[in-house]
VOPAGU-2260 file (C-alpha; in pm, 1 decimal, decimal comma):
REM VOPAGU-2260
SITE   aa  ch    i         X         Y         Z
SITE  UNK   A    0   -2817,9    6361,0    5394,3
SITE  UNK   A    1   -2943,8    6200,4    5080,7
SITE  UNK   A    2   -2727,3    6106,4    4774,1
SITE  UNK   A    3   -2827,0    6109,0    4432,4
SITE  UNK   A    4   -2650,9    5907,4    4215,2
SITE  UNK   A    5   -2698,4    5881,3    3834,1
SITE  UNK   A    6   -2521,6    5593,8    3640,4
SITE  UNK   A    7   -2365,8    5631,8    3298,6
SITE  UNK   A    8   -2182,3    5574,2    3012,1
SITE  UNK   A    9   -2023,0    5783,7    2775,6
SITE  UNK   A   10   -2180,0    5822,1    2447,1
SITE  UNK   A   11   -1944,4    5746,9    2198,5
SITE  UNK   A   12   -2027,3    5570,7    1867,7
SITE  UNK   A   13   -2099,7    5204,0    1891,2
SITE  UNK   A   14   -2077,7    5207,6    2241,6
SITE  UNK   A   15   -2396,7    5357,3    2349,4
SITE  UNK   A   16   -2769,1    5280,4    2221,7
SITE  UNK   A   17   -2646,7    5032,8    1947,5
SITE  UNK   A   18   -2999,5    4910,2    1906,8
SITE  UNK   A   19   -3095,1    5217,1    1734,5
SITE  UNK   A   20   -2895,1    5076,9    1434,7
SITE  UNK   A   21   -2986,0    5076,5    1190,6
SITE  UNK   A   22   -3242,9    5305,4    1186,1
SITE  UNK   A   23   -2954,9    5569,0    1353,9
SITE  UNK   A   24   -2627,7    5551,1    1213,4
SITE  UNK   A   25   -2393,4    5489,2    1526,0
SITE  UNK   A   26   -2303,5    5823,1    1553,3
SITE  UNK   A   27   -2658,1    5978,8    1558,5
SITE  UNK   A   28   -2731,7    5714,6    1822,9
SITE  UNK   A   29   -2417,3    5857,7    2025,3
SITE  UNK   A   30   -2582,5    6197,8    1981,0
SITE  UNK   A   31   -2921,4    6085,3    2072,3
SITE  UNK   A   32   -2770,9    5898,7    2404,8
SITE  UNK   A   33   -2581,5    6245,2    2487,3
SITE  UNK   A   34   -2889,4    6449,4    2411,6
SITE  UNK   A   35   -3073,4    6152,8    2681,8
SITE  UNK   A   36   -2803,0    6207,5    2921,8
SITE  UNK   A   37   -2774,5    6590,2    2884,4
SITE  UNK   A   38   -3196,3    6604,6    3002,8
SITE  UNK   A   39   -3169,7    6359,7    3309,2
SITE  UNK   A   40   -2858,6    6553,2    3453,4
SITE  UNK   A   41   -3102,6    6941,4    3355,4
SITE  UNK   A   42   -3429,6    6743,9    3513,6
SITE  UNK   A   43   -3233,5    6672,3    3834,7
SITE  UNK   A   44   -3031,4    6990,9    3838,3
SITE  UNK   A   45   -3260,4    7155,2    4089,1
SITE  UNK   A   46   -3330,6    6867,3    4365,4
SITE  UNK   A   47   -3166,4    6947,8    4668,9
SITE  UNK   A   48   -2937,6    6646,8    4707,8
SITE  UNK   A   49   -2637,1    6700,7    4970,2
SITE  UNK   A   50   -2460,2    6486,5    4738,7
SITE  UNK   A   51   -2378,0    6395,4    4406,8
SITE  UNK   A   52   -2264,1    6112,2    4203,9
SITE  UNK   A   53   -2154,2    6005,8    3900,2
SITE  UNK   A   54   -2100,6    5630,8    3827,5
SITE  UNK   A   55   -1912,7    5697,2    3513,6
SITE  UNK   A   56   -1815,7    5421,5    3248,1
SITE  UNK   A   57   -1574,8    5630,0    3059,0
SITE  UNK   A   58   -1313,3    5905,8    3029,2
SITE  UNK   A   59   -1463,5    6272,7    2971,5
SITE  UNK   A   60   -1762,7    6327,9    3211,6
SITE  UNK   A   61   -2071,4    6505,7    3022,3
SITE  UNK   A   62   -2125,1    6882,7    3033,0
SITE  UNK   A   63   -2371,5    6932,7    3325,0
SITE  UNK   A   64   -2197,3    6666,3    3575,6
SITE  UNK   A   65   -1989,4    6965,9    3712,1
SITE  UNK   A   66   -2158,6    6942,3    4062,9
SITE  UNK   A   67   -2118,1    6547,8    4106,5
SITE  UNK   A   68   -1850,3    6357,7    4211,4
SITE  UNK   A   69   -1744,3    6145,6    3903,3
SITE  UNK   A   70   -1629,6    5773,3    4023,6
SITE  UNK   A   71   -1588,8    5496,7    3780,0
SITE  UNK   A   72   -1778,7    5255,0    3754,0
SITE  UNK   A   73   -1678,6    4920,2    3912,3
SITE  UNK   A   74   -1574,8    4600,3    3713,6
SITE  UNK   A   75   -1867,1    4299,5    3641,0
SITE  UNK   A   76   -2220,9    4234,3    3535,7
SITE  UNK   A   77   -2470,6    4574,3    3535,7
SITE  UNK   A   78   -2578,6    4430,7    3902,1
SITE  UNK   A   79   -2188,5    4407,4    4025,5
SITE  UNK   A   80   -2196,9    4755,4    3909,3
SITE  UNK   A   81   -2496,0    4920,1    4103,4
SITE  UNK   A   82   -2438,8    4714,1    4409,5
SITE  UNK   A   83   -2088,8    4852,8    4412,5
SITE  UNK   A   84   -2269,6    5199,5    4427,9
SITE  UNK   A   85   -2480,2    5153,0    4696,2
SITE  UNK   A   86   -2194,7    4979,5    4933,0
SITE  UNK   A   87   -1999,2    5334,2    4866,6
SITE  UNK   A   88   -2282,6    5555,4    5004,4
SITE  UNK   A   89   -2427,2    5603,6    5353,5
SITE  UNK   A   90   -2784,8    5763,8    5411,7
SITE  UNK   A   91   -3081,2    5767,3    5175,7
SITE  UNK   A   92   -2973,0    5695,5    4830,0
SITE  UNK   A   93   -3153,3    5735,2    4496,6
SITE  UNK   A   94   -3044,2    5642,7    4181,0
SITE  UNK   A   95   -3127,9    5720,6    3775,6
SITE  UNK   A   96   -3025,8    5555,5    3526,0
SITE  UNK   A   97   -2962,4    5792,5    3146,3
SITE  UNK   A   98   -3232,8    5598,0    2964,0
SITE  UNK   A   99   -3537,1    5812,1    3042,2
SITE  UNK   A  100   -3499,7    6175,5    2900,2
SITE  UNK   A  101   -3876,6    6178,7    2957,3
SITE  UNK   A  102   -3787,8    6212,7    3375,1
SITE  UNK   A  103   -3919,1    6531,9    3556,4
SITE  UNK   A  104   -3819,1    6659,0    3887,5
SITE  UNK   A  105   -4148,3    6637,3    4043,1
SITE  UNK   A  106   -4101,4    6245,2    3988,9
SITE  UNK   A  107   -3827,0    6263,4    4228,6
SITE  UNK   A  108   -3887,2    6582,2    4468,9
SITE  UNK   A  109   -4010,2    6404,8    4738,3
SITE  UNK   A  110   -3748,1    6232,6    4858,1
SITE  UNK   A  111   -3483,9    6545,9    4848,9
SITE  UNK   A  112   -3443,2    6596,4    5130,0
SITE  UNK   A  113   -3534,1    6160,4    5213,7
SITE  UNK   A  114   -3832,3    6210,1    5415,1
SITE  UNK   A  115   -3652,7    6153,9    5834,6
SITE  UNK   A  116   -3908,1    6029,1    5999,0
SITE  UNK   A  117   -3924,3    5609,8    5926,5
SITE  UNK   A  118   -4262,3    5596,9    6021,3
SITE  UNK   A  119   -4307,6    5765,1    5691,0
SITE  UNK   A  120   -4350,6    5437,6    5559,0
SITE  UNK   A  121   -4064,7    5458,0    5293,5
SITE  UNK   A  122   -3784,0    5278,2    5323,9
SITE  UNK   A  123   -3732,1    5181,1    4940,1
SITE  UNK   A  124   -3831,4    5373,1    4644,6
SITE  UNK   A  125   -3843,1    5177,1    4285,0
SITE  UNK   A  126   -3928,5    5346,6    3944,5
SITE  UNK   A  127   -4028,6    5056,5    3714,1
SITE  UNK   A  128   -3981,8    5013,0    3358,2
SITE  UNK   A  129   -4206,9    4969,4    3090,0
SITE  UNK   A  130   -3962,1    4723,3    2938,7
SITE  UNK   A  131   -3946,8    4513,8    3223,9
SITE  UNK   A  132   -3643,3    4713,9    3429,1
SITE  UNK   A  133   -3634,4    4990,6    3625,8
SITE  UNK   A  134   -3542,7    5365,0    3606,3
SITE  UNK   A  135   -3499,7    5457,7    3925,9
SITE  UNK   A  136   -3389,1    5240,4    4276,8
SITE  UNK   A  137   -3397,3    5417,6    4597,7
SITE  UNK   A  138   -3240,6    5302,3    4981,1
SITE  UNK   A  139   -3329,7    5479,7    5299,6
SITE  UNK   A  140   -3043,6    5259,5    5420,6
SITE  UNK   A  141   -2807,9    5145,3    5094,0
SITE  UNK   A  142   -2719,0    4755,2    5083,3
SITE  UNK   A  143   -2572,0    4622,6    4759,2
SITE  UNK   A  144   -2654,7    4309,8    4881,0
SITE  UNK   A  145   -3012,7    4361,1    4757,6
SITE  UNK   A  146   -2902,8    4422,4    4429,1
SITE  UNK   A  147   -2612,1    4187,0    4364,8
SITE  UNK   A  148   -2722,8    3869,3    4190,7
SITE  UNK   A  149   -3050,5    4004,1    4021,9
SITE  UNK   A  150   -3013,7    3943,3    3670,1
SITE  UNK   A  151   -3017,1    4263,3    3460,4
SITE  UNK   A  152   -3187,4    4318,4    3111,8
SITE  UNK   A  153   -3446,5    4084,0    3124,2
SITE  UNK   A  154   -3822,0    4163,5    3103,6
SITE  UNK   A  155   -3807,1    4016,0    3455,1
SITE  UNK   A  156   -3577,5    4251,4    3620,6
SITE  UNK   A  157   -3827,8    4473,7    3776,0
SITE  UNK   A  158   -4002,1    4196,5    3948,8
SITE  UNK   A  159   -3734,8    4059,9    4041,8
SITE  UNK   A  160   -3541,2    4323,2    4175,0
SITE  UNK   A  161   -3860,8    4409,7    4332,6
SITE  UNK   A  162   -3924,6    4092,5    4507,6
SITE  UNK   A  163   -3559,6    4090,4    4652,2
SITE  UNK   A  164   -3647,2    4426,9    4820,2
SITE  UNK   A  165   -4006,1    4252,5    4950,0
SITE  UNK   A  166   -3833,8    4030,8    5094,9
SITE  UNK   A  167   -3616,5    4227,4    5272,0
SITE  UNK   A  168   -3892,5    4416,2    5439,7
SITE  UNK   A  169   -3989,6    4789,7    5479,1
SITE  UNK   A  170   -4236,7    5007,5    5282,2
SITE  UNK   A  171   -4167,0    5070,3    4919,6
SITE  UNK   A  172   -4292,2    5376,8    4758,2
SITE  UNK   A  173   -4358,1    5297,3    4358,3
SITE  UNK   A  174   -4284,3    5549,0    4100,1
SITE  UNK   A  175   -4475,3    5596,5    3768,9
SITE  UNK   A  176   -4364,2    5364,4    3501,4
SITE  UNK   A  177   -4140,0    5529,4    3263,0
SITE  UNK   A  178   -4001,8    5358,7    2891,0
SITE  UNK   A  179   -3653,0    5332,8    2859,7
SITE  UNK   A  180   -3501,6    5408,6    2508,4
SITE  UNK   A  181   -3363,0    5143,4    2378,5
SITE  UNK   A  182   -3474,0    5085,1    2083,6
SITE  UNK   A  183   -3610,3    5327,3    1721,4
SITE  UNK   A  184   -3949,6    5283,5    1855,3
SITE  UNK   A  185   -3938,7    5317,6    2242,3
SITE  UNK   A  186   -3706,2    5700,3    2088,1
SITE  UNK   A  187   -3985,7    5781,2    1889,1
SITE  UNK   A  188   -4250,8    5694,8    2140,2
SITE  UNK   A  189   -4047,4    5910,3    2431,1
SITE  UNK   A  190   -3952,9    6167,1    2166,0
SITE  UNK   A  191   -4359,1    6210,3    2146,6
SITE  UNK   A  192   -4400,9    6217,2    2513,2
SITE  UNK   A  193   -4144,5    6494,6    2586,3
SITE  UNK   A  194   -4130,2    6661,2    2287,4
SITE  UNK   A  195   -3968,3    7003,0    2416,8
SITE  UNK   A  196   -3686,4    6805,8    2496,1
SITE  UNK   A  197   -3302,2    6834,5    2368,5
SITE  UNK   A  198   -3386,6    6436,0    2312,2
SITE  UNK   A  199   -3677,5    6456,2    2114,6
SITE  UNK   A  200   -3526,8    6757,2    1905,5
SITE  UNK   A  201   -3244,4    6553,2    1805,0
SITE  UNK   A  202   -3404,4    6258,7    1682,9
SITE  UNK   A  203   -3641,1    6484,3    1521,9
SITE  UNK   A  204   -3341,0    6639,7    1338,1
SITE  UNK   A  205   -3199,3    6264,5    1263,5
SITE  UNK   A  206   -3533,5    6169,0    1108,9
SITE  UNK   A  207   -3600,4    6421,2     919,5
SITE  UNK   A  208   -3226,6    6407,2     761,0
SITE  UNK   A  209   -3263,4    6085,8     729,9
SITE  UNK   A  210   -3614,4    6116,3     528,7
C-alpha cells in the first residue's frame, strides 16, 4: 500500500506566495498559487496510490482533491507539520509539496506501487530543491522522527534533511532537482520550463496585464 500525500495551503490573498509582491498584486499571487496547486494535484492524478492525502492548511479544499482524504494540518513549525504526517501513515509514503507546477508523473511513477522487494535498494526517496529545500520526501517505512527538528526554509534544508536520513541508514533514491516558486523570478523561470501549463498561462496573463 503506498500513500501519497501532498501538503497545502489554501490560496487566498496575502496568505499564499507573498513574495511575488510586488511584482503580483496579492490576489494574482493567490491565483498563481491556485493555478500551482491545481497542476501538482492533474500531474499526480493518474499514479496509482492506494491512498490519498491532503495535509490541508485551510477551510475549502481545491477542486481536484476530490479523491484524497483532506486532514488539517497539525499545529507548529513547517517540520512539526510534516513529521505529524508521516507518524499518521503506515507503508511507503511519498510526499509533494504545491510549489513545483513544473512536476510530471514520470518523476514519481516508480514508486506507485513502492517497489516490495527491500533489496530494491530504496528505502528513502528525496526530490531536492534548487533553492536549497526539497520537493518531494519519500519513506518505505514513515518516521516523523527524521523530520522533526530539521530547520525549514533555509538554503540548508536539503542537506540537512538529507543527512538526517544518511544517518539513519538505508538506500536513498534522488530525484531530479526541481525550483520551487517562490519568488517573480523562480515563476517566470518555471513558467518557461512548463509553459503548457495552467501555471505558466496565468502568469503569462498577469504579465501581460500588468505590461
Amino acid at each position: 500500500m503506498t500513500t501519497l500525500v501532498v501538503i497545502a495551503k489554501e490560496c487566498l490573498p496575502g496568505r499564499v506566495k507573498t513574495r511575488l509582491h510586488p511584482a503580483l498584486s496579492y490576489e494574482q499571487a493567490a491565483e498563481a498559487a491556485s493555478a500551482a496547486l491545481a497542476d501538482t494535484l492533474a500531474a499526480l492524478a493518474g499514479l496509482p496510490a492506494d491512498r490519498r492525502i491532503l495535509a490541508f492548511d485551510g477551510i475549502v479544499p481545491p477542486i481536484g482533491s476530490e479523491p484524497y482524504d483532506v486532514i488539517p494540518q497539525s499545529a507548529g513549525d513547517l517540520d512539526e507539520r510534516l513529521a505529524a504526517v508521516f507518524d499518521e501513515v503506515e507503508g511507503p509514503t511519498v510526499l509533494v509539496g504545491m510549489d513545483t507546477p513544473q512536476l510530471r508523473p514520470e518523476h514519481l511513477a516508480p514508486f506507485f506501487p513502492w517497489p516490495a522487494a527491500r533489496d530494491d535498494g530504496t528505502d528513502f526517496v528525496f526530490g531536492p530543491a534548487l533553492d536549497g529545500g526539497f520537493w518531494c520526501l519519500g519513506m518505505r517505512e514513515p518516521r516523523g522522527e527524521l523530520i522533526r527538528g530539521v530547520p525549514m526554509s533555509r538554503d540548508d534544508t536539503g542537506v540537512r534533511q538529507l543527512h538526517r536520513l544518511s544517518e539513519a541508514g538505508g538506500g536513498i533514491r534522488m530525484l531530479p532537482p526541481l525550483m520551487d516558486v517562490d519568488t517573480i523570478f523562480e515563476a517566470r523561470a518555471v513558467a518557461a520550463l512548463a509553459p503548457e501549463t495552467r501555471f505558466a498561462v496565468a502568469l503569462r496573463s498577469m504579465i501581460g496585464a500588468a505590461a
